[in-house]
N, C-alpha and C positions, 0 to 999 in steps of 0.2 A: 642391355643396360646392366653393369656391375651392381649387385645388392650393396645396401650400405653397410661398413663396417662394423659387427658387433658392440664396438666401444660407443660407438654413436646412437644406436637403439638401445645400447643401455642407460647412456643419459637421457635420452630425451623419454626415457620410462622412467629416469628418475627424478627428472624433470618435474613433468604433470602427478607424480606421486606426491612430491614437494606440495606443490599447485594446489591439489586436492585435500591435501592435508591441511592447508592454512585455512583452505575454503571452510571445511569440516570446524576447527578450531571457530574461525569466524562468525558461525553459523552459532555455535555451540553459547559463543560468549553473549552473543543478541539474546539467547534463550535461558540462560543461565537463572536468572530472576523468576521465570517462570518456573522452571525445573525446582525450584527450592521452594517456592510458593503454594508449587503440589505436591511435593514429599510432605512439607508440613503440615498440609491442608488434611491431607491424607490420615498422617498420623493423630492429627488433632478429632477426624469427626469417629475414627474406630474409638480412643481413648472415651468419646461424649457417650456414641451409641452402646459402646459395652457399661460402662461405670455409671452413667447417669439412666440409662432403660435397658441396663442389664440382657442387653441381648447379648448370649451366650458368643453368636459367630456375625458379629456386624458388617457383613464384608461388604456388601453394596455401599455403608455411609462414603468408603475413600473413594468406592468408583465414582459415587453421585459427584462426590470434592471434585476428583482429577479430570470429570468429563466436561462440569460446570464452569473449572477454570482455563484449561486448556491450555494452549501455546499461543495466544495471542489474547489480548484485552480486548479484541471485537465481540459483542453482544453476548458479555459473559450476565447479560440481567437475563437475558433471551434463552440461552442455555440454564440457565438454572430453573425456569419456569417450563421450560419442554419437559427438562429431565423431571423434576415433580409431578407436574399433569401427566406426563407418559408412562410416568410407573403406578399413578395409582390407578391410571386409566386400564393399564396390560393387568394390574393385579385384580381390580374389580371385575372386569371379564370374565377372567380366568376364573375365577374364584364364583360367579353365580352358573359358566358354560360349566365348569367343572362338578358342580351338585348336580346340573341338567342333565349333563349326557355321560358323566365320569369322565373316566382320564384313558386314555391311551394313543396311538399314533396318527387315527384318524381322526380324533377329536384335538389333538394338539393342532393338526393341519387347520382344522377348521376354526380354531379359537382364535390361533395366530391370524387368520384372515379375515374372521369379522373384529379383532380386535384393529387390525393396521386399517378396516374400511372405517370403521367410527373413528380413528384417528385424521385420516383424510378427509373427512365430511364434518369435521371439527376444525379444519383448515388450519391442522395442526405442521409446523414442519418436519423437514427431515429427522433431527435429532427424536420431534415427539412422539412420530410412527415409528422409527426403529424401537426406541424405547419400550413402548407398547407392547410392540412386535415381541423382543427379548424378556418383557417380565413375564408376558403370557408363557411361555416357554418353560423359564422358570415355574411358575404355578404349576403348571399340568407335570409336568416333567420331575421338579424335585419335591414340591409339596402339596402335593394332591392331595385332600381332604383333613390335611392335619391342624387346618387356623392358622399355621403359622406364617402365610403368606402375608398377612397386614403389616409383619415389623420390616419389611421390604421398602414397605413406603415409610413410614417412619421412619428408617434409615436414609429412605432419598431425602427425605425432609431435614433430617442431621445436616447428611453433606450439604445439599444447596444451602443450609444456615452457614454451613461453615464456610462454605464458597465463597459466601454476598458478603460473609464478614471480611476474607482475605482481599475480597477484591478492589479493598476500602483502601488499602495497603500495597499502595504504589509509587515506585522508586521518579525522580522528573526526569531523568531519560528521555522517556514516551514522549513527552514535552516538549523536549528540546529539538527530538528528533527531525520533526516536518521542517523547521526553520535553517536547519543545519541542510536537512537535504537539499532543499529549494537553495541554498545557496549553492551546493554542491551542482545542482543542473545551472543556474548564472553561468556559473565559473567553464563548465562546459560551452555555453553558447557565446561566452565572452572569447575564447581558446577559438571555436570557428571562425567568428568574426574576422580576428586577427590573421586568421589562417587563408581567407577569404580574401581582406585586403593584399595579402601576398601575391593572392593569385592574378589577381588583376593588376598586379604591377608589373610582374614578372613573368604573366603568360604559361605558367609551370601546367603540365595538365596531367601530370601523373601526381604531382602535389595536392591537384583539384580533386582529383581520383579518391586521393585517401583521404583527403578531407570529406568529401561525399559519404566515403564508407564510415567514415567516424560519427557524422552528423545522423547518419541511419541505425545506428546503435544506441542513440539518446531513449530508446521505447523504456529500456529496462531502469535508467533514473527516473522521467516520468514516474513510471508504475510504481517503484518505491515511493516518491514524493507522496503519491495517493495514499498508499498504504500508510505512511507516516501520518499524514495527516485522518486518516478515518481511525487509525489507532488514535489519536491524540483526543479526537472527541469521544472515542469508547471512552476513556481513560474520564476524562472526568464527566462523565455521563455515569461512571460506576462506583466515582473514589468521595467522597463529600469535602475530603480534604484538598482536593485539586478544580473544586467547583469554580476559585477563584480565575485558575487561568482559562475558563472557558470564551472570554473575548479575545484573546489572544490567538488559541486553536480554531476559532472563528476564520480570525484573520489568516492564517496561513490556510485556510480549507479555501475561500475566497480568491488565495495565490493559485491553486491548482489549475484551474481555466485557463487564463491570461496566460499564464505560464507555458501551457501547453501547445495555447496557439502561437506563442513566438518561438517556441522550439522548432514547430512547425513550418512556420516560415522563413527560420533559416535554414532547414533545411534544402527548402525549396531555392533558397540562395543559392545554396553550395554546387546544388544540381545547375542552377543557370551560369555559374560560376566555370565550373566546371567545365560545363558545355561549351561556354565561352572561348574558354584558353585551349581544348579539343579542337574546336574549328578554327582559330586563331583569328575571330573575333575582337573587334577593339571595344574596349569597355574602359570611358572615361576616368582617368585617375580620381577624379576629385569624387568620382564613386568608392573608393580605397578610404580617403582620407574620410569619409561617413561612415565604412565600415569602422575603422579605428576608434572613431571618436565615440561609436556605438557601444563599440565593446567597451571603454571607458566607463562609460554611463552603465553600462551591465555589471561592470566591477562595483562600481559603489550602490546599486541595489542592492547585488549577495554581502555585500559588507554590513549594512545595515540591517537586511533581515535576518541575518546572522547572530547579530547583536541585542534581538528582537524589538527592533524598531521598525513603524512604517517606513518607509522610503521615501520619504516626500525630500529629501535630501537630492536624490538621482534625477528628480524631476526636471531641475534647471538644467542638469544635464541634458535630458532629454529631449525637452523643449529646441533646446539651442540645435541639436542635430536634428528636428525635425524642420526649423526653422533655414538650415541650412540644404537641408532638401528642396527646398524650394526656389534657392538661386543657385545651383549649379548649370550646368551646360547640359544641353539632351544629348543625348548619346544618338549615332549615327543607324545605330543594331539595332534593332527590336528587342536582345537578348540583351542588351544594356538598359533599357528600358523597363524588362521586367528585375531586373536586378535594383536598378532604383525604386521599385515597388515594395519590390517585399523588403528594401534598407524603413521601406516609411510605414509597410504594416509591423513590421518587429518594431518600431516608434511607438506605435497606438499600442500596442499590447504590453506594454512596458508602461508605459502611460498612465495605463491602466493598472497596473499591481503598486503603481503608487496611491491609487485611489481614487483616480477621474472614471467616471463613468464613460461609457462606450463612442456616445456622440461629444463628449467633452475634448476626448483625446483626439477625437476624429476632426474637432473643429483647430484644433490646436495648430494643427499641418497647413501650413499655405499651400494653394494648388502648387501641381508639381510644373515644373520649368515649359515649357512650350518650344 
């Protein structure tokens, strides 16, 4: 087999450089608000701790800041109460083992370790035991006997004030994000649908193929939707000024489920789909024309939680396809008949992010055809 061309490993290296680089950019821009959030956070609690308690070298207030705030608004209340309890907990230790036994490398070993057990038996977290762990370190290691271990926590005490204060100070982004996303997975499951109806019309089964491989790829929208959404409630669980939209970030946390399971079940489509047009299987059209009309109904749910509105709009949509599920023709296949299942469980779970309850959506459905 002839190697490929030089000119051609050089693009497709410069390709994925391309690729990479936009990825990086991409990444960059989502975190940009945080990055500038902890530069100033930073700069703000050194400025409080040197000028207002005169501590000559304040350096711990910007790490307590940068640690407290982080790169993400999840349990920035949570992190700043570790980072305080862990440092005065590692500096107290430190500071009564270090008059008991002095200081040196066996005694650092052992401070470090009964300080990270009381932290554990305090049912403190990860952030609280390391903490712990690293002021004790500090004590024995750079200020062994001199008192000056106490402006340590005092400084942690700066930063996390100065943390809780930045974290008050959030752009709606974060907000908007979960309802944007959740639209963005619609828009996906509405794309298979249609891709789906195809297949069943057309029998395509290398079409089925890539549609299966697409619908298996939904984990990583999912997983952001979550993220978006457990961000959105950090966010005003931290901010006072975003206390208002907390029914709103309610409601999209609420989306997450429902949502998940109809992703879910079209996938399981696409697979019987698939398998369908593979074995060349007949699967009723008017099973197609439910797909379509499905995915309709799925467009105008992402349009409206988009828009940050319930959905109770897409419901008469929905109704009507599930309604129509139940005078079609049986299919001859077993494989068309699990295909008409999960067109009527993707119903109920749509149903469902309109705001019917589980048995409500479920009543909604006329038995299916006989």
């Amino acid at each position: 087999m002839a190697a490929p061309p030089i000119d051609a490993i050089w693009n497709r290296g410069l390709a994925r450089g391309r690729s990479s680089y936009r990825g990086r950019v991409a990444r960059w821009k989502t975190k940009r608000w945080h990055i500038a959030q902890c530069a100033v956070a930073a700069a703000l609690a050194w400025l409080v701790a040197s000028e207002l308690l005169d501590h000559p070298v304040p350096v711990f207030a910007p790490i307590a800041a940068v640690v407290c705030l982080g790169t993400s608004y999840g349990q920035r209340l949570r992190r700043v109460a570790e980072v305080t309890v862990g440092v005065a907990l590692g500096v107290l230790m430190a500071d009564l083992l270090v008059a008991a036994v002095g200081a040196g490398w066996w005694q650092l070993g052992l401070i470090v370790g009964l300080a990270m057990t009381v932290a554990v038996l305090l049912d403190g977290g990860t952030l609280l035991v390391n903490q712990a762990a690293i002021q004790s370190v500090f004590v024995v290691g750079l200020l062994p006997g001199t008192g000056a271990s106490l402006t340590r926590w005092s400084d942690a005490l700066v930063g996390g004030a100065v943390a809780l204060l930045a974290a008050t100070v959030v752009p709606a982004a974060p907000l908007r994000r979960p309802r944007e996303q959740a639209a963005v997975v619609l828009r996906k499951q509405a794309d298979l649908l249609r891709g789906a109806a195809e297949v069943i019309v057309d029998g395509d089964a290398e079409h089925g193929l890539e549609l299966l491989a697409d619908a298996r790829s939904t984990d990583p929208l999912l997983r952001e939707l979550k993220a978006a959404a457990d961000e959105g409630m950090a966010v005003v669980a931290s901010s006072p000024f975003r206390v208002r939209h907390r029914p709103e970030i309610r409601r999209m946390v609420d989306v997450v489920a429902p949502l998940d399971r109809a992703i879910r079940s079209t996938r399981v489509l696409m697979r019987q789909v698939a398998v369908a047009a593979y074995h060349r299987r007949p699967v009723p059209t008017a099973y197609a024309e439910l797909a379509r009309d499905l995915a309709h109904a799925v467009d105008v749910v992402a349009a409206e939680l988009a828009t940050d509105r319930v959905p109770v709009a897409a419901r008469s949509f929905l109704v009507r396809v599930g309604l129509d599920s139940g005078r079609v023709e049986r299919s001859s296949e077993m494989t068309g008949d699990v295909v008409l299942a999960q067109l009527r469980s993707i119903v109920v779970d749509l149903l469902m992010l309109t705001g019917m309850g589980q048995l409500e959506a479920t009543d909604t459905l006329p038995p299916p055809p006989r």
